[in-house]
Each structure stands twice: as C-alpha cells, then as structure tokens.
VOSE-86270 format. One record per atom (N, C-alpha, C, O, CB): residue in three letters; x, y, z. Coordinates in pm, whole numbers, padded with zeros to 5 digits, always signed. Each point is the difference from the previous one (the first is absolute). Glycine has a CB too. Layout:
<roses>
ALAXYZ...
</roses>
This chain:
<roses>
UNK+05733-16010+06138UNK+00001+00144+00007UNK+00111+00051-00092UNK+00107-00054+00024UNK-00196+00052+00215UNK+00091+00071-00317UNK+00074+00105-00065UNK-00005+00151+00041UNK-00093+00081-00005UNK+00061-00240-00163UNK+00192+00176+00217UNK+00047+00151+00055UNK+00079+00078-00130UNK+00114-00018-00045UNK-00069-00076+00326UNK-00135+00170-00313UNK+00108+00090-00147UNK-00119-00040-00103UNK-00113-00047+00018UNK+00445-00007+00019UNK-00247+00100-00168UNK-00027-00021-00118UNK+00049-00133-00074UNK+00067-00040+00096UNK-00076+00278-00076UNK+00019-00291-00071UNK+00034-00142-00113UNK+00071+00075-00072UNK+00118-00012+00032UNK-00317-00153-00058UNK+00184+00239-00057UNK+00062+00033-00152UNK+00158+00074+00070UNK+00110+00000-00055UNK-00398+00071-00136UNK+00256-00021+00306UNK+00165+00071+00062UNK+00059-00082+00109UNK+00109-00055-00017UNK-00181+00306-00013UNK+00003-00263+00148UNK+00053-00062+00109UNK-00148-00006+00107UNK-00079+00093+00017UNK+00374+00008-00065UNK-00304-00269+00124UNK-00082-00013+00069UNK+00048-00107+00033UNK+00077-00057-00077UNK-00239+00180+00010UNK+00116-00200+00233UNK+00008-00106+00081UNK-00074-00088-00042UNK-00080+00052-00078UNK+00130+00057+00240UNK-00064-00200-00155UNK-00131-00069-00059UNK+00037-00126+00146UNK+00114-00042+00016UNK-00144+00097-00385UNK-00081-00093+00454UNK+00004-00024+00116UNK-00143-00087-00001UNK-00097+00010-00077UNK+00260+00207+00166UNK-00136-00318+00041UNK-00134-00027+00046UNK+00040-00147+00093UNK+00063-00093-00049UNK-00225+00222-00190UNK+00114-00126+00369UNK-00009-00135+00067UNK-00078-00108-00044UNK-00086+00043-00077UNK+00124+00079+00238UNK-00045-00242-00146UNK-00094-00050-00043UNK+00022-00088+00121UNK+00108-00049+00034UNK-00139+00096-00299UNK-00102-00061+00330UNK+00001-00085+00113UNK+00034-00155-00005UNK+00077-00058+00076UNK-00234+00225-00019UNK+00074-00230-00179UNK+00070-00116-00009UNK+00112-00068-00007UNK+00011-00122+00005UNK-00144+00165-00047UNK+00228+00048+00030UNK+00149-00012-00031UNK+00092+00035+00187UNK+00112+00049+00012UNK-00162+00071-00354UNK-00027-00157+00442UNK+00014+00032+00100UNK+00068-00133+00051UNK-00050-00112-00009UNK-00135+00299+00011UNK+00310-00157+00054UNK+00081-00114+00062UNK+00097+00030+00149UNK+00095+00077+00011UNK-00089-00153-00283UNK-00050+00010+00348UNK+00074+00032+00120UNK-00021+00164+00036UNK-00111+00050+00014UNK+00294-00255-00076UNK-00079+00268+00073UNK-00034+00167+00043UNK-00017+00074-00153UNK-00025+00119-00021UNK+00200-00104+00278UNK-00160-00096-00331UNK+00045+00084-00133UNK-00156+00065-00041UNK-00093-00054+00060UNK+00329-00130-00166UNK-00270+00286+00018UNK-00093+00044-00084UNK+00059-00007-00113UNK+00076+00094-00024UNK-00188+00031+00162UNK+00098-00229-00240UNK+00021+00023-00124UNK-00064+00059-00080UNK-00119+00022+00023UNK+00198-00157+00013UNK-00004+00188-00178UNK-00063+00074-00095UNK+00104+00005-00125UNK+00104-00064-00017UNK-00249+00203+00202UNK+00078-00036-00269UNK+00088+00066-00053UNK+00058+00155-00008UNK-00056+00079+00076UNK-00027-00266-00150UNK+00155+00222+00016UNK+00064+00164+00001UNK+00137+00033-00113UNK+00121+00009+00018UNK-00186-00010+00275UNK-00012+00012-00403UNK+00064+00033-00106UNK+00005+00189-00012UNK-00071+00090+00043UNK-00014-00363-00155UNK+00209+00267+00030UNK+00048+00149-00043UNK-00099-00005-00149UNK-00044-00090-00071UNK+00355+00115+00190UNK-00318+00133-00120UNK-00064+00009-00168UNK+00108+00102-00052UNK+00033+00098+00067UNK-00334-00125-00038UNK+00342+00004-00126UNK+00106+00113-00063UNK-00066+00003-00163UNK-00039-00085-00080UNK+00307+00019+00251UNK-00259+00182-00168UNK-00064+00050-00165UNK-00076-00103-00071UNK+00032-00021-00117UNK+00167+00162+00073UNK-00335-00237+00119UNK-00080-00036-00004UNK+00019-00185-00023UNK-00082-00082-00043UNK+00006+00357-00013UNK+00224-00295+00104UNK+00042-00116+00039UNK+00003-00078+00126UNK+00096+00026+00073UNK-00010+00059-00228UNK-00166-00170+00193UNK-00020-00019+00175UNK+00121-00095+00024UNK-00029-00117-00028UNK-00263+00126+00067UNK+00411+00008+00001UNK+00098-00098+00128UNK-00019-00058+00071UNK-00066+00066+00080UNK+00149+00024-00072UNK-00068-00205+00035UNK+00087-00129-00073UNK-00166+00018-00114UNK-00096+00076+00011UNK+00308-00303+00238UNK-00184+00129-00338UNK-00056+00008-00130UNK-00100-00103+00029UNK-00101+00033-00063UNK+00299+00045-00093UNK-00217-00176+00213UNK-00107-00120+00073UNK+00007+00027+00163UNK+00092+00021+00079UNK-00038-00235-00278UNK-00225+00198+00211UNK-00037+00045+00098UNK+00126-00135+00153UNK+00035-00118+00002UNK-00368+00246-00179UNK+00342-00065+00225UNK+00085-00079+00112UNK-00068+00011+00127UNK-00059+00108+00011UNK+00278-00064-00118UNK-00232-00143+00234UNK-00029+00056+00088UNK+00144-00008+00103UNK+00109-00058-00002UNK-00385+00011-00061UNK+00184+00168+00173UNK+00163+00073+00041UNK-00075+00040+00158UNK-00122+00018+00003UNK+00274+00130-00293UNK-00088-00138+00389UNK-00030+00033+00164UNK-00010+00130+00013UNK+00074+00068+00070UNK+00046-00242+00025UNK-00248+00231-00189UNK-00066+00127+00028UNK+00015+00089+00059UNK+00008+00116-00038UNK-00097-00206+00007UNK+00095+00028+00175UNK-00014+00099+00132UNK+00164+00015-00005UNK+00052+00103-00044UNK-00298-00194+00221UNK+00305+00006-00138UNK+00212+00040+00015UNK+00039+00083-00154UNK+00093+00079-00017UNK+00011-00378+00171UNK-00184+00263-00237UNK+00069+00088-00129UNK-00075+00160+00043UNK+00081+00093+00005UNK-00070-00330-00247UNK-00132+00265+00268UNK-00048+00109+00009UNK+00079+00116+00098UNK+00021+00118-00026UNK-00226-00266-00038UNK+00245+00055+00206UNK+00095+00052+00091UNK+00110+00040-00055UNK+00041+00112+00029UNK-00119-00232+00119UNK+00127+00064-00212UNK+00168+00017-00076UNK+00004+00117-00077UNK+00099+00073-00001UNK-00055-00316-00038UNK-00173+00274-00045UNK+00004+00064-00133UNK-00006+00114+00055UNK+00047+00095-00064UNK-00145-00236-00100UNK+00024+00170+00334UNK-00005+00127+00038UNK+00068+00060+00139UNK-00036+00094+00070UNK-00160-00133-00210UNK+00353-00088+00156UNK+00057+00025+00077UNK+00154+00083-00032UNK+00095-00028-00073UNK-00259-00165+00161UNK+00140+00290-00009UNK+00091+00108-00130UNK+00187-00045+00052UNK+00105+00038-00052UNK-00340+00262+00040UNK+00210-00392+00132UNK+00142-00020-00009UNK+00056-00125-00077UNK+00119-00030+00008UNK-00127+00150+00203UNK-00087-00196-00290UNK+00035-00112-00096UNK-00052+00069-00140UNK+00037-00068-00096UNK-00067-00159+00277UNK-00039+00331-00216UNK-00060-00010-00111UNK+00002+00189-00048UNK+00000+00095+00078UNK-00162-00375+00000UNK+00163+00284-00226UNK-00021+00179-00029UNK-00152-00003-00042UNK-00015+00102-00067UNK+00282-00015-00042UNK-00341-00129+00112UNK-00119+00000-00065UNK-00092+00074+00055UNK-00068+00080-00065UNK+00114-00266-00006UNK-00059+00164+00216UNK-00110+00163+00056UNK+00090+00140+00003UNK-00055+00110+00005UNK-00102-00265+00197UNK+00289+00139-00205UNK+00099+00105-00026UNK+00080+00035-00053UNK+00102+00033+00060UNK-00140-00046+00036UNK+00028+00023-00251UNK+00049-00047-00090UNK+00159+00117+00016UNK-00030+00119+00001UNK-00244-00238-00153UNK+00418+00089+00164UNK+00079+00124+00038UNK+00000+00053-00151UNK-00032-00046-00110UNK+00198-00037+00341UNK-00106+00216-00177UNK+00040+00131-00103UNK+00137-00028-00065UNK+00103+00026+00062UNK-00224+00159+00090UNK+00123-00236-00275UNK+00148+00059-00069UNK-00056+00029-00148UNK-00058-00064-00088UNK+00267-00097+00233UNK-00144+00338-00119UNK-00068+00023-00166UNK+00148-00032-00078UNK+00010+00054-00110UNK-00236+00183+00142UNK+00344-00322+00013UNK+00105-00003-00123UNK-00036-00099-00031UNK+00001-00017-00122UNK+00185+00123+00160UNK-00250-00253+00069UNK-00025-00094-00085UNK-00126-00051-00072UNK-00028-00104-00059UNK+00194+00077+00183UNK-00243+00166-00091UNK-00128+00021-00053UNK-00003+00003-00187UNK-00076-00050-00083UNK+00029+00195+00343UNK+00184-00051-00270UNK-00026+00048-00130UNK+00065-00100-00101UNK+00013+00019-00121UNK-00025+00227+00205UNK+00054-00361-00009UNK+00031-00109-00119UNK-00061-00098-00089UNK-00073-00072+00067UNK+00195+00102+00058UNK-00122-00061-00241UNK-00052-00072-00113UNK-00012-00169+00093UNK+00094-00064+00046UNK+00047+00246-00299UNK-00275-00215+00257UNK-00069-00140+00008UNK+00133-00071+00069UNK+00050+00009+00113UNK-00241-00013-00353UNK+00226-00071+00119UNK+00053-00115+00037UNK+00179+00043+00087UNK+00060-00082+00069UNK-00239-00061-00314UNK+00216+00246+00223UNK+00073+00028+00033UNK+00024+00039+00152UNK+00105-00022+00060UNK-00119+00038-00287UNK-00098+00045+00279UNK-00069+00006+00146UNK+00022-00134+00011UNK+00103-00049+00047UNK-00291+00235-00035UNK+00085-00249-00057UNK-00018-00124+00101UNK+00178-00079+00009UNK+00040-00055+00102UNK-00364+00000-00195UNK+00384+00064-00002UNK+00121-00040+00027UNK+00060+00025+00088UNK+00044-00091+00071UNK-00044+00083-00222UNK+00026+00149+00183UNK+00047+00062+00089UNK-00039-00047+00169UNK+00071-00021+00099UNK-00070+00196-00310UNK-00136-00177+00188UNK-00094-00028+00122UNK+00013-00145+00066UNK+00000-00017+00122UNK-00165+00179-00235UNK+00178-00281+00003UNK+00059-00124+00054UNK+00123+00016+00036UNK+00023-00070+00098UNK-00148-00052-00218UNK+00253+00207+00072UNK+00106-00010+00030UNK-00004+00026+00142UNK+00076-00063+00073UNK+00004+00106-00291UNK-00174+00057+00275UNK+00034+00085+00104UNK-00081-00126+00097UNK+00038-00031+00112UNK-00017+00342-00218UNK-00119-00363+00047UNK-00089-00073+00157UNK+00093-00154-00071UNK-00003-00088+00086UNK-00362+00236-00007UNK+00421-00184-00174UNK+00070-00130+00044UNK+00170+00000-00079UNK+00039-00067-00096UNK-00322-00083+00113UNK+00354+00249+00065UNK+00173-00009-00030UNK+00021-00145-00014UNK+00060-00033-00102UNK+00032+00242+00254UNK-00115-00268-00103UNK+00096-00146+00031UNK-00030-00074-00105UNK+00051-00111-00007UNK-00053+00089+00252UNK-00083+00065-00345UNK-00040-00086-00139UNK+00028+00107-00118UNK+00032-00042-00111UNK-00242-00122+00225UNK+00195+00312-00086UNK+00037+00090-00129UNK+00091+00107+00042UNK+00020+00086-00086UNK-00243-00121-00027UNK+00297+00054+00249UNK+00107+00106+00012UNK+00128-00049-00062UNK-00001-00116-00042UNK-00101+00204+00255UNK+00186-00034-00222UNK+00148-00040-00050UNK+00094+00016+00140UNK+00110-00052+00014UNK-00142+00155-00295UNK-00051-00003+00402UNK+00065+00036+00069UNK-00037-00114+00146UNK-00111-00012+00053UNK+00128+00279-00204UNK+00100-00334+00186UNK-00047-00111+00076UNK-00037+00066+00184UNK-00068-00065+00079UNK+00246-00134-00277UNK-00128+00311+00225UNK-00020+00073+00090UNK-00162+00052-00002UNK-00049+00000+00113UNK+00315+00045-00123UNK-00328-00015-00062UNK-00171+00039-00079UNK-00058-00070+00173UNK+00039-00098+00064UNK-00054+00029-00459UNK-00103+00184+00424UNK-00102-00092+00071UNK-00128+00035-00072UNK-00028+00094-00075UNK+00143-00106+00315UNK-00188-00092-00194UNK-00148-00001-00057UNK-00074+00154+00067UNK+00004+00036+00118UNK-00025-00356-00121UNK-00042+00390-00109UNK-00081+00130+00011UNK-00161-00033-00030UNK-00029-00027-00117UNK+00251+00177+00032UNK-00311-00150+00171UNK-00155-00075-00012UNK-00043+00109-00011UNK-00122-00002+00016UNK+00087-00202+00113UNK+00080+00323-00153UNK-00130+00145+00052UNK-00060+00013-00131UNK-00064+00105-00005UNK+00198+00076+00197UNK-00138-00248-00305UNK-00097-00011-00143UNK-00074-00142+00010UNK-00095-00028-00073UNK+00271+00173-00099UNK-00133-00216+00251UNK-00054-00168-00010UNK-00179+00035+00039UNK-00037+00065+00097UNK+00318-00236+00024UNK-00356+00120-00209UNK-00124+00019+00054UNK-00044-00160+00097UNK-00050+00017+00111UNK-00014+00182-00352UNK+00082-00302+00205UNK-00008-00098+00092UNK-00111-00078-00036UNK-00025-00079+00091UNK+00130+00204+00078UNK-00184-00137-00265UNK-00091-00094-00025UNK+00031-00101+00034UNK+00109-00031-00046UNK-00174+00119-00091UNK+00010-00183+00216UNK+00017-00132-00015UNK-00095-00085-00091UNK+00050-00049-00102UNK+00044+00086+00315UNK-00159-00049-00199UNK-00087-00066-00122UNK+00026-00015-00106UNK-00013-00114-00043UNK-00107+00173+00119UNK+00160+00028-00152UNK+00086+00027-00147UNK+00126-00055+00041UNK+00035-00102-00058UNK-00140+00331-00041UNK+00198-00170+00211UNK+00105-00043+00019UNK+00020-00193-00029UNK+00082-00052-00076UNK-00083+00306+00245UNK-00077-00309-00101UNK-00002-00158+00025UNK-00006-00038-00164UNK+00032-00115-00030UNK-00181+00086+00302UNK+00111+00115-00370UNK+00006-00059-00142UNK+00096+00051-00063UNK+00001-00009-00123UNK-00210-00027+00104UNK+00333+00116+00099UNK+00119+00059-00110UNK-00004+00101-00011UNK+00100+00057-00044UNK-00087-00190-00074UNK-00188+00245+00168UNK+00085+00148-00050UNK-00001+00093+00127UNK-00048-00017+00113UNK-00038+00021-00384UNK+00162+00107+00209UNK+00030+00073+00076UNK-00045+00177+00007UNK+00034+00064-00100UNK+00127-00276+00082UNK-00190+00245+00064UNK-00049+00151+00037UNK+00130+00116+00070UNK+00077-00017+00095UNK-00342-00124-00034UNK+00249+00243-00140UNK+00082+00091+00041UNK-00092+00146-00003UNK-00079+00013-00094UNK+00304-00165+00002UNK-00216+00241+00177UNK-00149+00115+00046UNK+00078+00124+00004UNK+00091+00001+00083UNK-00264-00151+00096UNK+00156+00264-00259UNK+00105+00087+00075UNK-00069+00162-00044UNK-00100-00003-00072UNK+00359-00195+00049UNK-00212+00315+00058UNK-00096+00092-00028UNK+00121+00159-00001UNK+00098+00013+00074UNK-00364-00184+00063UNK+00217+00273-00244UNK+00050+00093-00005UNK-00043+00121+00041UNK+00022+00116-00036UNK+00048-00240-00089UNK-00157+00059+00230UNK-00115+00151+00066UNK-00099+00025-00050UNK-00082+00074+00054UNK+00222+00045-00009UNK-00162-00181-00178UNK-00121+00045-00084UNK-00086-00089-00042UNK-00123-00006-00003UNK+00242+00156-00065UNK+00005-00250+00023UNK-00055-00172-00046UNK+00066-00095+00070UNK+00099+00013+00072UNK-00136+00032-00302UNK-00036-00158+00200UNK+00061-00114+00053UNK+00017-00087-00150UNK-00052+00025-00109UNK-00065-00014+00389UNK+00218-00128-00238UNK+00059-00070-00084UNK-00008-00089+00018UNK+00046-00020+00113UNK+00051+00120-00155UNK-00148-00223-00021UNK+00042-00174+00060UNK+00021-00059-00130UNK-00060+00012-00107UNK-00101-00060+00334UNK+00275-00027-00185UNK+00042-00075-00130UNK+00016-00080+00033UNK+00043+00006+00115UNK+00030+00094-00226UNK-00090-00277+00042UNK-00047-00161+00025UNK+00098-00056-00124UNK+00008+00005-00123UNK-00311+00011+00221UNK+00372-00076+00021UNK+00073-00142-00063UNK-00012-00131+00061UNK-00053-00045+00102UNK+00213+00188-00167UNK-00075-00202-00057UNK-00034-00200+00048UNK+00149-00026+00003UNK+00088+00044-00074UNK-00340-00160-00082UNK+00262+00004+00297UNK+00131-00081-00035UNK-00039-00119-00155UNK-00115-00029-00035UNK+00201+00040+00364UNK+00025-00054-00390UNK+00012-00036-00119UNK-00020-00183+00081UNK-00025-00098-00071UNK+00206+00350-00104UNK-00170-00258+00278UNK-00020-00139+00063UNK-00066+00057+00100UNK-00001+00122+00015UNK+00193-00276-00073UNK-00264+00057+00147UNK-00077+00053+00130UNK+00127-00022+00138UNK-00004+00050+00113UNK-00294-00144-00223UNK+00410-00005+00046UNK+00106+00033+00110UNK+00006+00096+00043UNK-00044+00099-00060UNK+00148-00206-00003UNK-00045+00115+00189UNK+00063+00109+00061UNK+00109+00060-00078UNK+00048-00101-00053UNK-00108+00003+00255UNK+00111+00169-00233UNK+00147+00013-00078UNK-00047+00009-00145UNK+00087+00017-00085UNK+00076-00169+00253UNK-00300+00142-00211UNK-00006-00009-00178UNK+00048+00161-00023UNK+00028+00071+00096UNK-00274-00273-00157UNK+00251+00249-00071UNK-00007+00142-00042UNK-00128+00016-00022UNK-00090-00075-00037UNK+00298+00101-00058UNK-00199+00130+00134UNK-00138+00024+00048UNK-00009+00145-00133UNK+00098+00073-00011UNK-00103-00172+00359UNK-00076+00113-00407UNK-00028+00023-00149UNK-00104+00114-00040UNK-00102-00053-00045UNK+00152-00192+00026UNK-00055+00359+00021UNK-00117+00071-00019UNK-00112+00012-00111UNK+00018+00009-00122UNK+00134+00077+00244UNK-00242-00089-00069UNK-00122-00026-00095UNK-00052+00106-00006UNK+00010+00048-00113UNK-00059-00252+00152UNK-00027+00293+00060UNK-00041+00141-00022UNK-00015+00094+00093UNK+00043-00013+00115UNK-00132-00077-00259UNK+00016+00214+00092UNK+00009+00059+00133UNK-00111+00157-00048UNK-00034+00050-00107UNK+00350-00176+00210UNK-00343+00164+00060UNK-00131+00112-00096UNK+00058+00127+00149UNK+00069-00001+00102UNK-00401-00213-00253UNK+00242+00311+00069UNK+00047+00136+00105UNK-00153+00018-00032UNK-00061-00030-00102UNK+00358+00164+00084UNK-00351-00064+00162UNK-00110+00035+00039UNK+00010+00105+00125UNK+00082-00027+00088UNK-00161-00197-00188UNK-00013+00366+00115UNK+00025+00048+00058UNK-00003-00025+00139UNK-00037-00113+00032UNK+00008+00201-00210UNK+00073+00025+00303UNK+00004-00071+00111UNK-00148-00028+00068UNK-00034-00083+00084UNK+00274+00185-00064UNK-00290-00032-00069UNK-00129+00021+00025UNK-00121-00140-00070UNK-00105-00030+00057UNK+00207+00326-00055UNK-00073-00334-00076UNK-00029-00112-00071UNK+00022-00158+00120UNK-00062-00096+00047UNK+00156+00264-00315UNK+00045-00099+00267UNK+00076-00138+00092UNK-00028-00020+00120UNK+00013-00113+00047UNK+00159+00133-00147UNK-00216+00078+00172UNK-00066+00036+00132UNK-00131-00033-00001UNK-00052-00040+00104UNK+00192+00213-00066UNK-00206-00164-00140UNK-00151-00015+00045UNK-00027-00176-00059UNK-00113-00041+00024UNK+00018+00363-00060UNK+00187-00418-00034UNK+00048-00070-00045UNK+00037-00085+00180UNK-00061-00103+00030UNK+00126+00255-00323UNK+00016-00101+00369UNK+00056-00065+00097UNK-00068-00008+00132UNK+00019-00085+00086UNK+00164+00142-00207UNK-00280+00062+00126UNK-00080+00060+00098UNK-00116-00097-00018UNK-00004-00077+00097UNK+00088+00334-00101UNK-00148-00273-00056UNK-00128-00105-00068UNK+00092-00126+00023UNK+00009+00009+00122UNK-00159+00146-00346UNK+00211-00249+00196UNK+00083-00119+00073UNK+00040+00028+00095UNK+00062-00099+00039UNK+00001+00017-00186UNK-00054+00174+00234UNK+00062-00022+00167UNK-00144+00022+00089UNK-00019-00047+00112UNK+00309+00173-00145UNK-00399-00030-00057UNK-00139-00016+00081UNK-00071-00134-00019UNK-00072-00013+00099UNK+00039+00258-00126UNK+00020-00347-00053UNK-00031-00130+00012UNK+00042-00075+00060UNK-00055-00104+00035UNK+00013+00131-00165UNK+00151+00009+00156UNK+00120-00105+00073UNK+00044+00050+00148UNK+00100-00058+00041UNK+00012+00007-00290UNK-00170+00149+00340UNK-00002+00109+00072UNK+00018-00092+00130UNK+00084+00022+00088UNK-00234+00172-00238UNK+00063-00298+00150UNK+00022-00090+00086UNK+00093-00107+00018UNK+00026-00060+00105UNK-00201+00130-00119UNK+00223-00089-00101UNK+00103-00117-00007UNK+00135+00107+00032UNK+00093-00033+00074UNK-00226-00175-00283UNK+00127+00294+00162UNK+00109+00078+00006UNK+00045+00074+00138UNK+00117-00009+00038UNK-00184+00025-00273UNK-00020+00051+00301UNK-00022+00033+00123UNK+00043-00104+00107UNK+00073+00019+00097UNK-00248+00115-00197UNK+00131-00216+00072UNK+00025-00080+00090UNK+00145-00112-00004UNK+00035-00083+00085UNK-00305+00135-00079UNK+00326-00020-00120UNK+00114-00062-00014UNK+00112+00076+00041UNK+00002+00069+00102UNK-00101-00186-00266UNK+00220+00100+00058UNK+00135+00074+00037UNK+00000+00145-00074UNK+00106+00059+00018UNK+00034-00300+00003UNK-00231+00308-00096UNK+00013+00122-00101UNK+00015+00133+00103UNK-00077+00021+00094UNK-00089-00140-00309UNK+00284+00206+00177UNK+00033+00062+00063UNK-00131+00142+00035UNK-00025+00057+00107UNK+00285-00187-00198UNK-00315+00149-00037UNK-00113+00137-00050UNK-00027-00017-00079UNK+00052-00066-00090UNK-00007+00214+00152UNK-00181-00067-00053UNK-00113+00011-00053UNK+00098+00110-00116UNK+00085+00082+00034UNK-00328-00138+00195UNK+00198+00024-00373UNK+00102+00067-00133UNK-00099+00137+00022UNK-00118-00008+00036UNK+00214-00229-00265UNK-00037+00343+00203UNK-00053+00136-00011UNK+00062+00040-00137UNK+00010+00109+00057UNK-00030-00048+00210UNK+00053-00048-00345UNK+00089-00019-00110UNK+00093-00059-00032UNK+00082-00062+00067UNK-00139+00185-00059UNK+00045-00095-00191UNK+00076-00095-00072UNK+00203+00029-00008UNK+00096-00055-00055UNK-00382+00038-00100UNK+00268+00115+00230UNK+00127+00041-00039UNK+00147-00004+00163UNK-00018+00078+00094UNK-00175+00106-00328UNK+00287-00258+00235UNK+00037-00035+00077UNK+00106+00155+00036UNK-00028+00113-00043UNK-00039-00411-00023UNK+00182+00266+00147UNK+00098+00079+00030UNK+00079+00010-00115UNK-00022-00079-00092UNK+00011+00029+00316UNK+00065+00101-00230UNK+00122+00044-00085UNK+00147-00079-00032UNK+00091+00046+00069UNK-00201+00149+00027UNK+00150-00300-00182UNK+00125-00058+00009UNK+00076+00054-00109UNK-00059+00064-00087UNK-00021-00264+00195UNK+00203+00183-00115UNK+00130+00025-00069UNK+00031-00126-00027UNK+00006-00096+00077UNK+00074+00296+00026UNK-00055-00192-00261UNK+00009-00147-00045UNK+00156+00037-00115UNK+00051-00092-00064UNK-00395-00014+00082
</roses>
C-alpha cells in the first residue's frame, strides 16, 4: 500500500503473511521523500509495533506533527541540525545539562533499524519532514542530513489519514492514543 504521493512524501507499507513469526506480522514500511523511498533496500520490519508507534502521539510527532513557525523558517540542513541537537544533546549539545526534546522525532522504525532518521514538524499551514542517516548504524554514529520536503497540511493529513484507515485495526487495538484529525499539532516555543 502506498499513503501520499512518491515524488513529495508517502508511506510505502504492506504485511506480508509469509514473513509471519511467533506474534510478529512482518513486512515492510519505508518513508518516501522527494521521490526517494527509506531505508533504500526493501527490509523487513514488525509492521504491526511500528504502525502503533508511528501513531502513538506520546512516542512519535507524525499524526501530530507540533507547531514551531521559528524552527519552521530554517534552511534544510540547518533545521535538521538543530533538530538532532534537540532530540540527541548527549551526542551534539555542548551543554552537558541538555535533555532530550522528541516533540519533532517522527519515530519510524523500519527506516530507523537501517540508520535513518525522521524529524515532522508544522507551521499551521505546512508540514515539514526532513531524513537523515547515522554515518555508522552504531548507536552514537553522526547522524547527517540528506533531505527534506514541505507539503501542505492538508496534503499531510490526507497522506496520514489513508495509513491510519488501513491500519485502523492494528492501531485501534494497540497503544495509539487518536484517531489524527489534523496535520497540525499544538503550539511550541523553540
């Protein structure tokens, strides 16, 4: 199944029964960014616990993506800099007091298990996601930005709404806090 567009941003998803082990439903669930699908070889990944995660709004920004239009209005790679600093101090703060800030972390796991990383965030109008790789798959590698696309909220919503109605059951019935009604979260000060 594909949720979104390819050429901007879409899920690209699907169980495959044979890949069924113990409680698990395997599959896959790649990111698409400006018509690049994440991780870059198909991987399989625990479908159902990644689907829960992606739309549990107290581990993840992705059905709610929060509001900051100061760090909205920054240049690519420079965001995402900012954005690792803030969700991992203990590898890019200077300040050893720093705690970890997740309210941009989008939470893929699937992509995650191959190195990259998702950051989701929105200025009331649009949403933002920008994708990096650690430079090693260690824990601790530097983590490196590759790209990133703006699409409206409205785009991103009907984008997230179409993956949480396929998944309605896996999701429902797991840990996800709500059903996404829009793309646009509360309001933060960054």
């Amino acid at each position: 199944m594909i949720a979104g567009t390819p050429e901007t941003f879409a899920v690209l998803t699907e169980k495959v029964s044979g890949w069924r082990s113990e409680d698990k439903i395997s599959g896959i669930l790649h990111i698409c960014i400006n018509g690049v699908a994440y991780p870059r070889k198909p991987r399989p990944t625990d479908v159902e616990r990644d689907i829960r995660r992606l739309f549990d709004e107290s581990v993840s920004a992705f059905a709610c993506p929060k509001i900051s239009r100061k760090l909205f209005g920054r240049k690519g790679r420079k965001l995402f800099n900012r954005l690792r600093e803030m969700r991992f101090p203990q590898y890019y703060s200077t300040d050893s007091e720093a705690k970890e800030d997740r309210r941009y972390d989008a939470v893929f796991i699937g992509p995650a298990t191959a190195g990259y990383h998702v950051f989701v965030l929105s200025d009331g109008q649009n949403v933002r996601l920008l994708i990096g790789r650690r430079k090693k798959r260690k824990h601790g590698g530097r983590l490196r930005y590759i790209d990133d696309v703006t699409i409206s909220a409205e785009e991103y919503q009907r984008t997230v709404s179409r993956l949480y109605l396929f998944y309605r059951g896996t999701i429902e019935g797991g840990s996800a806090q709500r059903t996404p009604e829009r793309a646009e979260g509360s309001e933060v000060k960054s």
